[in-house]
Structure formats: structure tokens, C-alpha cells
C-alpha positions in Angstrom: 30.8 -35.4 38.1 34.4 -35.5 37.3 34.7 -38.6 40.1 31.6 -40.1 38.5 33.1 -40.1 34.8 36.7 -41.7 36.6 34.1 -44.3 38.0 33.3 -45.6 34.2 36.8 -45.9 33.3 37.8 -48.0 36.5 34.6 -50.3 35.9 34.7 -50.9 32.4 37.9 -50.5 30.8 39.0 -49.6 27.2 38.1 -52.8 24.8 35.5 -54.6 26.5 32.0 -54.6 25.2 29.7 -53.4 27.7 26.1 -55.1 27.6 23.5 -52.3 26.4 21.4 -51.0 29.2 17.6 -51.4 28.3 16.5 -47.7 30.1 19.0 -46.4 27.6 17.9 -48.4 24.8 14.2 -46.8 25.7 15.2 -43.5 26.0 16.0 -43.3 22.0 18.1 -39.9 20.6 19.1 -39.8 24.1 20.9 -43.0 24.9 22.8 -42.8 21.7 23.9 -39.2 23.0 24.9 -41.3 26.3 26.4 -44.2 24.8 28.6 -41.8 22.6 29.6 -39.8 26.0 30.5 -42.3 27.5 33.0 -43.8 24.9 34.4 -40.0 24.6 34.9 -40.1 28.1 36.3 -43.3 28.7 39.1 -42.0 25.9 39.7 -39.0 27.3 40.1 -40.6 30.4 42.9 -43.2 29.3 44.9 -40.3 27.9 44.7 -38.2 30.4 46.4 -40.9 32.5 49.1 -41.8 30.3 50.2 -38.2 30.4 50.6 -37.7 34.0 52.5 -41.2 33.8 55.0 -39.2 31.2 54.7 -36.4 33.4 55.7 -38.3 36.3 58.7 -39.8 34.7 61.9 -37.8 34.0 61.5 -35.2 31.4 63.4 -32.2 29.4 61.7 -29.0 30.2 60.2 -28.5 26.9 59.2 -32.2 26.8 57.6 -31.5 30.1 55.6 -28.4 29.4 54.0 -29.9 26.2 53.0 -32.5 28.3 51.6 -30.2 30.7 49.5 -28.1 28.2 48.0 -31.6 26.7 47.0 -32.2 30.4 45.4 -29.0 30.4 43.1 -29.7 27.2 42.4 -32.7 27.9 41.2 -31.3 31.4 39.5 -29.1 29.4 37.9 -31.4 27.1 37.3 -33.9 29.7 34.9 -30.8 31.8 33.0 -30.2 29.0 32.0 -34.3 28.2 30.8 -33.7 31.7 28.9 -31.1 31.3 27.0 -32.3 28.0 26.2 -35.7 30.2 24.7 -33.7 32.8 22.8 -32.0 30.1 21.7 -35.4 28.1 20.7 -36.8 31.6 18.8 -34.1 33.5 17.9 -31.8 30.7 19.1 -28.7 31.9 22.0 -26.7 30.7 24.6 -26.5 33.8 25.7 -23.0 32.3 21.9 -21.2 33.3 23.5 -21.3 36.8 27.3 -21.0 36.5 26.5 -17.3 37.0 28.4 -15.9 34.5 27.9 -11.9 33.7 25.8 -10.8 30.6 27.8 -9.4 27.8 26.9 -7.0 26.5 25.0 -6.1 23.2 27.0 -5.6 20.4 24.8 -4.7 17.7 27.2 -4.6 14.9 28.4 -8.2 15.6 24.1 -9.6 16.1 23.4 -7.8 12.6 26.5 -9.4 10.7 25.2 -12.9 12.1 21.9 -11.6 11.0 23.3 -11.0 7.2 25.9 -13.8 7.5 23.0 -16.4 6.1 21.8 -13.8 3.4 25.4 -13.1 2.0 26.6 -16.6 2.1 23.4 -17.2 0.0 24.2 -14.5 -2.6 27.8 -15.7 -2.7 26.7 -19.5 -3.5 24.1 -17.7 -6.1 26.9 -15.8 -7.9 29.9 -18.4 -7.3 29.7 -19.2 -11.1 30.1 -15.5 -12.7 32.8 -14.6 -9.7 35.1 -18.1 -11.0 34.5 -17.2 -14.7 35.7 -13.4 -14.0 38.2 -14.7 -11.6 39.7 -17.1 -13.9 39.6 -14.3 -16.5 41.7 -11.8 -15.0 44.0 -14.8 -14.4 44.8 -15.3 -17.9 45.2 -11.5 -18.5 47.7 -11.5 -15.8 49.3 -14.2 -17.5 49.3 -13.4 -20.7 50.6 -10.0 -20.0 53.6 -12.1 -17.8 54.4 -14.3 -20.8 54.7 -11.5 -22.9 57.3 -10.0 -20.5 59.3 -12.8 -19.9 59.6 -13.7 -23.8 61.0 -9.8 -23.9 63.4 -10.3 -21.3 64.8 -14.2 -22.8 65.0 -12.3 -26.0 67.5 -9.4 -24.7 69.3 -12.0 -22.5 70.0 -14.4 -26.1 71.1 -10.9 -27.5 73.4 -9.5 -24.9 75.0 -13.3 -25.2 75.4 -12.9 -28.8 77.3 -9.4 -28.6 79.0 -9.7 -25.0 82.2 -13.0 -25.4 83.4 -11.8 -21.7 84.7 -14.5 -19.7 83.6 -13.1 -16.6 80.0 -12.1 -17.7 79.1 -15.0 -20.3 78.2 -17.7 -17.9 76.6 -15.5 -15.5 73.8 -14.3 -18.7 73.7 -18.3 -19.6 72.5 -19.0 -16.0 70.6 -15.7 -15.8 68.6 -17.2 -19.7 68.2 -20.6 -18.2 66.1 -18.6 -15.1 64.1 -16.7 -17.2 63.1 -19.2 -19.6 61.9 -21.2 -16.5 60.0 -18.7 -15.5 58.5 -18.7 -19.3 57.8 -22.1 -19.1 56.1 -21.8 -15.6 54.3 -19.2 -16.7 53.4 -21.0 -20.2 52.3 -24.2 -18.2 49.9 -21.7 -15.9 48.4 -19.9 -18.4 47.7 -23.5 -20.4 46.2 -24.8 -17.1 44.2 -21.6 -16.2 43.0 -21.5 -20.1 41.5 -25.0 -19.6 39.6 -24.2 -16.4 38.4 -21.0 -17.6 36.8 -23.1 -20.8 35.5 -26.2 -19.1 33.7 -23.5 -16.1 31.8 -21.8 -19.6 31.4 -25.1 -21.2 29.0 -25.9 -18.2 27.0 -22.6 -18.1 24.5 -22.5 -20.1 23.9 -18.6 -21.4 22.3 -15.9 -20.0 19.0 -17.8 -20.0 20.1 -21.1 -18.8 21.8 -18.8 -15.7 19.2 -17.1 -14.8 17.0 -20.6 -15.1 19.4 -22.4 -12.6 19.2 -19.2 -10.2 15.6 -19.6 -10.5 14.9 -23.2 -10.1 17.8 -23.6 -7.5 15.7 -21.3 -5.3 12.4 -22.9 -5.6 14.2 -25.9 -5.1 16.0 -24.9 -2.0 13.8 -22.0 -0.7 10.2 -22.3 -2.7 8.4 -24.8 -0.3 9.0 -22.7 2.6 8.2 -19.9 0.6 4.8 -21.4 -0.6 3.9 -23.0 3.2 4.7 -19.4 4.9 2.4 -17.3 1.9 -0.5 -20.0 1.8 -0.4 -20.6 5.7 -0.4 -16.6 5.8 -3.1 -15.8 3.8 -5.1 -18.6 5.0 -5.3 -17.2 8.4 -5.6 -13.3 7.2 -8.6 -14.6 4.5 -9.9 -16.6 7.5 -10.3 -13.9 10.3 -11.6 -11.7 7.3 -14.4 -13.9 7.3 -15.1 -14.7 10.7 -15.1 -10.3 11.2 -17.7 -10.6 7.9 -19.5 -13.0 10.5 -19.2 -11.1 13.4 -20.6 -7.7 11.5 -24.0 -9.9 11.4 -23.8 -9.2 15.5 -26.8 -6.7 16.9 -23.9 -4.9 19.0 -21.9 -4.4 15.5 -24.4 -2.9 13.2 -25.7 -0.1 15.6 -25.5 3.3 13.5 -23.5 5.0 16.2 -21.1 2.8 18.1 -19.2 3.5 21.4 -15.8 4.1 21.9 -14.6 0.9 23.2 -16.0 -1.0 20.8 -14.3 0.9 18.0 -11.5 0.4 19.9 -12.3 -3.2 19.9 -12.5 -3.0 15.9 -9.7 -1.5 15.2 -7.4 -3.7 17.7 -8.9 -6.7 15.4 -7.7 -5.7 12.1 -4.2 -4.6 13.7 -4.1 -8.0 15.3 -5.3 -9.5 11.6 -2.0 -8.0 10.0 0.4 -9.1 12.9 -0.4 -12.3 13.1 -0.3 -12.7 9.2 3.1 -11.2 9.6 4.1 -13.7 12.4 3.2 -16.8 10.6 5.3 -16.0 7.8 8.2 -15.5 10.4 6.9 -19.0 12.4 7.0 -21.1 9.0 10.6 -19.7 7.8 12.0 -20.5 11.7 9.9 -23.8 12.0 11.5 -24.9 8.6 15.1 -23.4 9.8 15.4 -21.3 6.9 17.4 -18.5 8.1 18.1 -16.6 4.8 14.0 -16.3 4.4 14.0 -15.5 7.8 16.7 -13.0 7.6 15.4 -11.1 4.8 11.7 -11.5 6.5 13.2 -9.5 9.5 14.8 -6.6 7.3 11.8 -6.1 5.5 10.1 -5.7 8.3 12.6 -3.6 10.0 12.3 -1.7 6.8 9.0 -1.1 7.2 8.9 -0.1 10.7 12.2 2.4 9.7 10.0 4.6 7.4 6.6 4.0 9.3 8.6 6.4 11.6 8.4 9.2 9.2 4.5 8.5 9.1 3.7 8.4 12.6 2.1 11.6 12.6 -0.3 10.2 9.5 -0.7 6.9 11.5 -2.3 8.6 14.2 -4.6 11.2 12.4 -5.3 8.1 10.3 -5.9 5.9 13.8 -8.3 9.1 15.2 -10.4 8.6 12.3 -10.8 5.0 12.9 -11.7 5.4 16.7 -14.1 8.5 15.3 -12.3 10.8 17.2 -11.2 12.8 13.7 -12.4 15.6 11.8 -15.0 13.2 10.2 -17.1 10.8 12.0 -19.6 8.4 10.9 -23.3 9.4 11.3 -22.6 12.8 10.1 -22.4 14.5 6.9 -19.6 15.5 4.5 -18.9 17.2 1.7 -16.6 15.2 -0.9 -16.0 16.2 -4.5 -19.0 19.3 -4.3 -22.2 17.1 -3.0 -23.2 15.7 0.3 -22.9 12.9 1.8 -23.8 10.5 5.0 -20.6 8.7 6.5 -21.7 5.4 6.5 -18.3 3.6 8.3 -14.9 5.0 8.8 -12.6 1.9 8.3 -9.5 1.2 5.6 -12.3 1.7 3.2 -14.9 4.1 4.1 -18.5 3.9 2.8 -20.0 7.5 1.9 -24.0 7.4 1.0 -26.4 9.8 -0.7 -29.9 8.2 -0.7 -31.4 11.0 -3.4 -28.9 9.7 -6.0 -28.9 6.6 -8.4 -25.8 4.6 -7.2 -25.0 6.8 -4.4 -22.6 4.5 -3.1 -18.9 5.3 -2.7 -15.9 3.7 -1.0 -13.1 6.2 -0.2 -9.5 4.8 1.1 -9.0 6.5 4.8 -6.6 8.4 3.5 -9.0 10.7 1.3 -11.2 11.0 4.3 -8.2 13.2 6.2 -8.6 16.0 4.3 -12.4 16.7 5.4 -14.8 17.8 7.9 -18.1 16.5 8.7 -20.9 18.0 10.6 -23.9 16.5 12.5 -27.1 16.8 10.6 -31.0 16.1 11.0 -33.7 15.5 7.9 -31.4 18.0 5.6 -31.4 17.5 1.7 -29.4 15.5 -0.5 -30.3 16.8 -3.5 -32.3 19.8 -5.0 -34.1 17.3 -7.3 -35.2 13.8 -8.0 -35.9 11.8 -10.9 -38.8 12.6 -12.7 -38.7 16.0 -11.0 -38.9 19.1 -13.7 -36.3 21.8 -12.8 -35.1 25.4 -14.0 -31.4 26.0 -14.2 -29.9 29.7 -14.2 -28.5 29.0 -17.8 -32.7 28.8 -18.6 -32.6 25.0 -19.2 -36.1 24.1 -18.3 -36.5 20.2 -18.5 -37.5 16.8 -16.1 -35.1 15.1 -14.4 -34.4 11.5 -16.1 -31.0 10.2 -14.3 -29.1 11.8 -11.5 -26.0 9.9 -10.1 -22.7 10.8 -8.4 -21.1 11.8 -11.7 -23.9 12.8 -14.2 -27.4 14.5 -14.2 -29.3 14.3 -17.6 -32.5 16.1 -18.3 -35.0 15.6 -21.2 -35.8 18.9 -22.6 -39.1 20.3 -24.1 -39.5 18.7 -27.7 -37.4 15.3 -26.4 -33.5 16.2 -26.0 -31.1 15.1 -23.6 -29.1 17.6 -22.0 -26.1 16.1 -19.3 -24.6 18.1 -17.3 -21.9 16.9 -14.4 -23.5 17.0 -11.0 -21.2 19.6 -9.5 -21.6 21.6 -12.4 -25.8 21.0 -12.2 -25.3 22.0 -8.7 -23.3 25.3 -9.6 -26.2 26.4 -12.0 -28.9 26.5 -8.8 -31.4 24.4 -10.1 -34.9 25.7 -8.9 -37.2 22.6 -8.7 -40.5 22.9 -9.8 -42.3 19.8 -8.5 -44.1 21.0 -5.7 -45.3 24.1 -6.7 -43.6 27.2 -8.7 -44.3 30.5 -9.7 -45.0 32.3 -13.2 -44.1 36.4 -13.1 -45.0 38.3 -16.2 -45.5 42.1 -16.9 -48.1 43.6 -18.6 -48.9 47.3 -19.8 -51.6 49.6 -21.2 -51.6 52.8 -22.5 -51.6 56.4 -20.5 -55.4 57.4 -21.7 -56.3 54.7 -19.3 -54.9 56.4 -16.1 -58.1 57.4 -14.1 -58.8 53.7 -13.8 -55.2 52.1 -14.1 -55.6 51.3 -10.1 -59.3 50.1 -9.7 -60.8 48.6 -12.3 -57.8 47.4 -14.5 -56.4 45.0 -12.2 -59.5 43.5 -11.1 -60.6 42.6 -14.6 -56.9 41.4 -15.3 -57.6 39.0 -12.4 -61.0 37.8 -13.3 -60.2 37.1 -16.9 -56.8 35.0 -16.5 -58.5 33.2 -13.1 -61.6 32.2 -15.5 -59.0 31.0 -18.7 -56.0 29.7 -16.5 -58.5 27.2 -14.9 -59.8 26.0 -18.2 -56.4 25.7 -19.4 -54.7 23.7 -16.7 -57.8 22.7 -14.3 -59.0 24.3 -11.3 -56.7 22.4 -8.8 -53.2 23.4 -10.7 -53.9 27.1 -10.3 -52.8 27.9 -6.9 -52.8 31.6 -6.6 -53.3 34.5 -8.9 -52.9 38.4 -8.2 -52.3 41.1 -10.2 -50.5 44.5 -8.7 -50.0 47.4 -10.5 -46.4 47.7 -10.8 -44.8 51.2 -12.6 -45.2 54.1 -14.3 -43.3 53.7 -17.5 -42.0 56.0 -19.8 -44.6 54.8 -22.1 -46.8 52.5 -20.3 -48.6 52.0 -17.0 -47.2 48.9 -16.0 -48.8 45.3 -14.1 -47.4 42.9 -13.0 -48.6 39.4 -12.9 -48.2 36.4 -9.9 -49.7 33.0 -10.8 -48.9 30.0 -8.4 -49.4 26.6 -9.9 -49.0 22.9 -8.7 -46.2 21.0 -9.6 -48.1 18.8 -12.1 -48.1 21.2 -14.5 -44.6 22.3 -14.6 -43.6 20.8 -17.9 -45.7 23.6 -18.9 -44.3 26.8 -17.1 -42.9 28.6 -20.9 -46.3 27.9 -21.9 -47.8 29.4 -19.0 -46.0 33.1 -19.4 -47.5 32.9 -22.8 -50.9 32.3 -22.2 -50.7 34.8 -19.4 -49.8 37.4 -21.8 -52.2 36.2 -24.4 -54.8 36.6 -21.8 -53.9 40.4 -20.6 -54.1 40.6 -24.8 -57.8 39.3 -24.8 -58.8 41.3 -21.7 -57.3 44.7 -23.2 -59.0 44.1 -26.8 -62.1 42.8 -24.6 -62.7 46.4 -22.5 -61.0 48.4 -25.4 -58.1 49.2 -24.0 -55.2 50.6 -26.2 -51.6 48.9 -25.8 -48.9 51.3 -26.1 -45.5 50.7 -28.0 -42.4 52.1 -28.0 -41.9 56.4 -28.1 -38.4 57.6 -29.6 -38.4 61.4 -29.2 -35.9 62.7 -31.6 -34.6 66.2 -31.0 -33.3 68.7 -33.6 -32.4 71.9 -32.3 -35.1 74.5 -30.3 -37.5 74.3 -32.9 -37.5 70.6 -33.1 -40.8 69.1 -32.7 -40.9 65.5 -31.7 -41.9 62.5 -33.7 -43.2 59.2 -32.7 -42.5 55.8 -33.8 -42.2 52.4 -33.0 
């Protein structure tokens, strides 16, 4: 290459005009980079060979080594002309195959180039305040100076005044004619540094106006590329977003329980949705050559990744969950916030279902799903009642179910009242439901004198009567069931009780029902003459005390 470069020289001296070559003129960037090579080397080339002519000729020893180390660079200089030509013409950089050994990483050095753009930014960003507080502590410095060179011209003028020595009196006049130079230097600073300082405010603008050039210097500079990499990021996050809404549609995505691979499938498509969000942003900063974006890009994302480490553990109970491979899977059922409910989808936003309640659809972050457990289940409830259904609470509410939703169950009471209760608090009362069918239990008694029949022909005649008047009352089809047991000896009765079965249609009217009961047992008694009994208090007063009887 070297003889090649020679070559030019010899054939087309310095000064002559060389007619332009057409390939070159085709070739564009390229032949200007070979035109321009070839005028550097022709240059180098003529003063390489006047210094070996010096060289050649008699020379002092330092004459002759400066001569030698020009040689040298422009050896040097003449090598590397060579190289870029080869690299212009072929394309290839000649030092991919000079061999030379890797160096090795030196992190500390690759992170300060890293920062290098970032800092120089914030430097030209706060170049203004740093001249105004430079210039500042420049006139302090001054000031204070002036002030002590006016103390030490004073005490020279007053040591001439008092000291008429021959020998000492010139010596302080030249001594005062130093000082006050230094005053006047110092005077002519100070003036000078004053005058900056004002004309460097005079062309800020206040706090405001600062902060309004920071602002609009950066959009001016940096806002485009900004802009580009956000839009062109969201646009293709917002666009596979939509095409995964369109692939949901798929027979082979909407299967209740899918398989492992294809969850596997999922979640690499949202991981692959973020990263390549991420990597636009970082294409768009490197495309447009903005390094500082692209710097502080990097760190945040460096950032990120730093402190994901101390969630890695969370990451992967959080990545089980989306591979249903967690302590909750989808299909199953799981208890959140005291009531069931069916795992719809485990995803960044889980969908929870309970078909028994109005609205019984809720969207938990994966996060809250951590924290519980599902279990398999087949045709289980949802929820002890539905609307319209009439229920008895263990506080003895007794009322018809109007509205039951994730947060609030409201009943409508006997006489029209409203009574709300919170779900998990409904729940913790142990509503008992009455739709289908329910149960009345009431106890009846009769007097002692009636104890040779109390077993045989009482409760028959308790059953007939309350069969016969229960099915006028209600209907034939609403009574269910009816038997009457005898129940206790009493202290003052012979006790019954009472178990009447009715449908569900009635149940509105279950208080009303343990009324007429008793009502009937009433009837029945007064019907066959038989004597009620009521309360005994025996009161005791001494040996001799006789008891009395009262209600």
C-alpha cells in the first residue's frame, strides 16, 4: 500500500490538476473521501521527502534528531492515510485482522463514557448559575483584596510620614509605589469582574424565565426524540395489545382449562410485549444519536433490573401463578375477602366470578392472588340465597332477599323495611333459606288432669285439627308434613311438641304460621275441654307452711 501511495506522487505531482475520474464521481460520499486521501497523501508524501533530503545533508545532532522524529510522524501519519484508503476502497477495516489482543474490560472507564454525555448535558444546563456564582465569589475575593491593599498603602504613607531615614525612606517610596499597583490592579479587576457579573444577570431572566429556557432548550434539543421514542413505543405495546385481544377470539385460547405450553406461550407474549416496548425506546434514542436519552434510558433500566433483584423471589411466585403452577389456579375456587369464588383467568389482572351475585365480577392485581389458595370444586354453592328468596338470620331478621352483590345484601322486612347488611357480615349471621321448604316447631301444653289420655288420644286430635285448619289457611299443597309428639313432663304441664313442614311459597308467612299453630292447639283444647295450665309458684314458710298457687 505504502509503494502504491509513492505511485500517486511520482505520477501526478504537487500543483497539477488531475482530471476527475467518473467511477469516483459515481461512487458519491466515497470519492470525496478518496479525492481528499489522495491530496493528504500526496502532502505527506512531498514532506516526507524533503526531510530525508535534510537528513541526508550535513546536520548538528539536535538538528538531526528533530528531523528524525518528524520522519517518524510523518511515517506515522503517512500509515494511517493508508489504512483509511484501504478502508474507503474495500470497506473493511484493516485492524479486524491486525490481530491485536483484547483489552480488557474496564468497567469504571465504559461507565464514565457512559455518564460523560449525561454530565456534559447537566454542565451546559447549569453553565449560567455556575458563571453567575463563579463571578460572584470573584468579586468577594476582590473586594476583600482591595480592602487589604488600601490598609497596607495607608501604613506605608504613615511609616513615610514618621520615618526621615536616609537609608529606609526610598526603600518605603518604592515599597508604596508597589502596593498601590497592586491596588490599582486589583481596582481595575474588580471594575472588570463587576461588569461581567452584571451583564451575565442582565441576560437571565428570573427564576421563571430560567427554568423556561431549561425547559424549552430541552424540547428543543431532546423533545422530538423524546416524542418519536414514546409514540413509536406505545404504538407498538397498544398494537400487540390488540392483536392478543384478537387472538383471545382463537377456539385454542378460550378453552376453560388450558395446557401448560400454551400458558407458557401467553405469558412469553406479554414479556415479549414489554421488551420490545422497552427496545424501541432504546432503537429511536440510538437511531437519532442521542446519547444523553440513551444514556439515561440505560440507567433506568439498569435501575430497574438492580432492585428487580431483590424481588426475584416475588417474580417467580408471581410467574408460577401465571403458568398455573401456584397456590391458585384457574378453574378452581377461592375464597377472597369471606365469599367464594370461581377463578376465571390468572393474568396481571385476574378475573374472580360468583354467578349467585349481582355484579359478581371482580378483577384482582396478581399480586393479591399470592396470598390465597384455591381448591377444585364440582356443582358447590355460591351463595345461601338468591334474590327474591325469603331467609332467617340468627339475629331473627326474617325478610326476602331484594339485592345481593359483592359488597351489600338488603332484605325487605315484614311491613316494607329495608334492612342491609354487608355480605360477610350476612354470611356470619347463617342465614337459613326458606325457599324450598322450611320448618315451623312450636310447643304446646295441657294440664295434669288429662294424663290417662295425654299419649293416645291428645296428639291424634292435635294432628287432625291443625291438618284440617293449616290447609284451609295456606292450601293443601303448602302443607308438607305435620306431626305432633308428646314431648315432656313439665313441672306444670304435659308438654307437645309441634312439626309442620311447609313449601317455600309460603314463607313470607312463617311468624304467622307459629301463631296460628298455637291458636289452633287453643281451639282444639277449648273444643275437647281440655284445661290449660299456667304457671305454679310454691312459696314455702317454715314446716307448717302450706303452699299457695298463683300465676
Amino acid at each position: 500500500m505504502a509503494a502504491s501511495g509513492i505511485g500517486l506522487a511520482e505520477v501526478a505531482p504537487a500543483g497539477i490538476t488531475q482530471p476527475k475520474d467518473p467511477v469516483i464521481e459515481a461512487q458519491g460520499s466515497s470519492g470525496a473521501a478518496l479525492s481528499a486521501l489522495e491530496s493528504s497523501i500526496r502532502s505527506v508524501e512531498k514532506d516526507l521527502k524533503t526531510e530525508r533530503e535534510r537528513l541526508s545533508t550535513s546536520l548538528a545532532p539536535d538538528e538531526r534528531a528533530e528531523v528524525e522524529a518528524k520522519i517518524k510522524a510523518l511515517g506515522e501519519k503517512r500509515d494511517d492515510l493508508l489504512n483509511n484508503l484501504e478502508f474507503v476502497v474495500t470497506g473493511i477495516d484493516p485492524e479486524v485482522f491486525a490481530g491485536t489482543p483484547s483489552q480488557p474490560l474496564d468497567l469504571q472507564s465504559e461507565t464514565r463514557d457512559l455518564l460523560l454525555p449525561i454530565v456534559q448535558e447537566l454542565k451546559q444546563l447549569t453553565a449560567s448559575p455556575r458563571e453567575v456564582e463563579s463571578l460572584r465569589r470573584q468579586v468577594t475575593t476582590l473586594q476583600e483584596r482591595g480592602l487589604l491593599y488600601a490598609k497596607a498603602v495607608e501604613r506605608i504613607e504613615q511609616q513615610i510620614k514618621q520615618d526621615s531615614d536616609e537609608l529606609l525612606s526610598p526603600l518605603l517610596k518604592d515599597l508604596l509605589i508597589t502596593w498601590k499597583k497592586r491596588q490599582n490592579e486589583a481596582e481595575t479587576e474588580l471594575a472588570v469582574t463587576e461588569y461581567r457579573l452584571a451583564e451575565v444577570e442582565g441576560k437571565r431572566s428570573g427564576v421563571f424565565g430560567t427554568l423556561k429556557e431549561i425547559v424549552s432548550s430541552f424540547f428543543r434539543q431532546r423533545g422530538l426524540n423524546l416524542m418519536i421514542a414514546f409514540l413509536s413505543s406505545a404504538l407498538i405495546f397498544v398494537g400487540m395489545h390488540l392483536l392478543w385481544g384478537k387472538l383471545q377470539k382463537l377456539p385454542v385460547l378460550r378453552k376453560k382449562h388450558k395446557s401448560f405450553s400454551l400458558r407458557l406461550v401467553m405469558v412469553t407474549y406479554h414479556a415479549a410485549t414489554f421488551l420490545i416496548s422497552m427496545f424501541v425506546v432504546l432503537m429511536v434514542f440510538y437511531l437519532a444519536g442521542d446519547w444523553v436519552l440513551l444514556g439515561v434510558a440505560i440507567l433506568f433500566l439498569v435501575g430497574i433490573a438492580w432492585t428487580g433483584k431483590q424481588t426475584l423471589p416475588v417474580v417467580y411466585e408471581q410467574l408460577k401463578l401465571l403458568l398455573n403452577l401456584g397456590t391458585v389456579r384457574e378453574g378452581e375456587r377461592v375464597i377472597y375477602n369471606g365469599l367464594p369464588w370461581e377463578v376465571r383467568t390468572v393474568g396481571l389482572f385476574s378475573g374472580l366470578h360468583n354467578p349467585a351475585l349481582d355484579g359478581g365480577h371482580i378483577r384482582l392485581p396478581l399480586r393479591d392472588l399470592m396470598s390465597l389458595v384455591s381448591r377444585p370444586c364440582e356443582d358447590e354453592l355460591w351463595f345461601p340465597s338468591e334474590v327474591n328468596d325469603w331467609v332467617f338470620l340468627s339475629d331473627g331478621t326474617h325478610g326476602k332477599v331484594v339485592s345481593q352483590s359483592p359488597d351489600w345484601v338488603q332484605l325487605v322486612l315484614l311491613g316494607g323495611s329495608r334492612r342491609t347488611y354487608p355480605t360477610a357480615s350476612f354470611l356470619e349471621l347463617c342465614p337459613e333459606n326458606l325457599a324450598k321448604n322450611f320448618r315451623v316447631k312450636s310447643v304446646f301444653g295441657i294440664d295434669y288432669r288429662h294424663q290417662s289420655i295425654c299419649t293416645t288420644e291428645v296428639p291424634e286430635k292435635f294432628k287432625q285439627r291443625l291438618e284440617h285448619e293449616l290447609r284451609e289457611v295456606i292450601g293443601a299443597e303448602n302443607l308438607k308434613n305435620i306431626n305432633v309428639e308428646f314431648c315432656e313432663a313439665a313441672a306444670s304441664s304435659l308438654n307437645y311438641t309441634i312439626l309442620a313442614d311447609f313449601s317455600g311459597a309460603v314463607a313470607q308467612r312463617q311468624a304467622f304460621l307459629g301463631r296460628a299453630i298455637q291458636r289452633i292447639c287453643v281451639d282444639a283444647c277449648n273444643e275437647n275441654e281440655w284445661t290449660i295450665p299456667f304457671t305454679q309458684i310454691t312459696v314455702h314458710q317454715g314446716d307448717s307452711a302450706r303452699p299457695v298457687y298463683g300465676i
